[in-house]
C-alpha angles and dihedrals in degrees: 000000000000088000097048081049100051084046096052081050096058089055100054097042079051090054093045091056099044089055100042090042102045086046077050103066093028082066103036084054081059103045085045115024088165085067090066111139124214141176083259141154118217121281086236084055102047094056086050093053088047098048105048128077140184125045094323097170102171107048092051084052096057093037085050093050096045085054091063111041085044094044096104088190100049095052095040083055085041095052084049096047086054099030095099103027120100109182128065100227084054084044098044087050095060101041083052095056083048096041087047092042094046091046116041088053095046092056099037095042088056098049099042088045094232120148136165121203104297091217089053094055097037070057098057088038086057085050088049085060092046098048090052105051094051090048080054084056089048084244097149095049095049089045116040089010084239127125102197108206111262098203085063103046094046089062089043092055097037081064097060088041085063094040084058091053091039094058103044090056087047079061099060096056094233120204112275087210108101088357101154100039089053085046094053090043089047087049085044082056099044082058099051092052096045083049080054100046093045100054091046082051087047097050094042086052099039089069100035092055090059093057133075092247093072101073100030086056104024078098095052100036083057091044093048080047085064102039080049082050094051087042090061095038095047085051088043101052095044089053088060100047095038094046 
């Protein structure tokens, strides 16, 4: 009976949080509509993009790596998608589906020049984060009494992460000269530096897991993850009705 309380309790601190902190940012995008947040690449590197022609593989490898170490959003979902898996095989399976999702619409949405708002699908990325911090709580299960497949999702959501980074290069206009071999070296990039990410996110974890503290504070680092999701979400959705 404790243990169905304790349980009950859980749900509704969760709600509470989601609800304070998504009128939060909604707010705080009103009060600072410069702070808006977006799926971007910096303003040095987009004149660069703009400006060079012709296979230019290294320079697309390192832009592409720096997207990726620097992509708040794609580390925070990529933090959720290993934060309860233990073995690497388990831990090499999902990267890959999001490695597959990301870059399959990235690549595809480039070359066939489709792109969707970018402020509508950074949206859906902050709800990515969002979703998956709460599937990592067992939300879903207690909830609807349904566990959707992660596998699944992951690849689902890997594709609208790609969709985000798709769109913003679509922006810069990029030289159609040598267009696909710069976009394979950029997603080559886009690897290395979630390589990079994810073995910073492993070690960090390694040694969290064998402490106490994992277990008192894995609920409220998920929690803070969805309150990080609305956040982005909240700055996302005013862009697009202020621009």
């Amino acid at each position: 009976m404790f243990g169905q309380l304790r349980q009950k309790h859980k749900s509704i601190f969760i709600c509470l949080n989601l609800f304070l902190f998504g009128w939060t940012a909604f707010v705080l995008s009103l009060l600072s509509p410069s702070l808006l947040w977006a799926h971007a690449v910096a303003q040095g590197d987009k004149g660069y993009i703009q400006a060079i022609t012709g296979i230019q593989l290294s320079p697309f490898v390192y832009l592409g790596a720096k997207h990726m170490v620097t992509g708040y959003d794609h580390i925070l979902f990529l933090l959720g998608v290993i934060f309860f898996l233990y073995r690497m095989k388990e831990i090499a399976l999902y990267v890959s589906l999001f490695a597959i999702g990301h870059s399959s619409t990235m690549l595809l949405g480039v070359y066939f020049n489709i792109g969707i708002n970018s402020y509508l699908i950074d949206a859906v990325i902050g709800l990515s984060v969002v979703y998956k911090a709460l599937d990592n709580l067992g939300a879903f299960q207690r909830w609807l009494g349904v566990q959707p497949d992660t596998k699944i999702t992951t690849l689902v959501f890997g594709l609208f992460h790609g969709i985000g980074l798709s769109t913003k290069i679509l922006e810069y206009q990029i030289s159609p000269d040598g267009l696909l071999a710069n976009l394979l070296a950029f997603n080559v990039g886009v690897e290395i530096g979630q390589l990079l990410a994810l073995g910073a996110i492993l070690i960090v974890m390694g040694y969290w897991r064998r402490s106490a503290s994992f277990k008192l504070h894995a609920y409220n680092v998920n929690v803070l993850m969805i309150c990080a999701g609305f956040v982005l979400i909240g700055y996302q959705l005013t862009g697009y009705f202020v621009a």
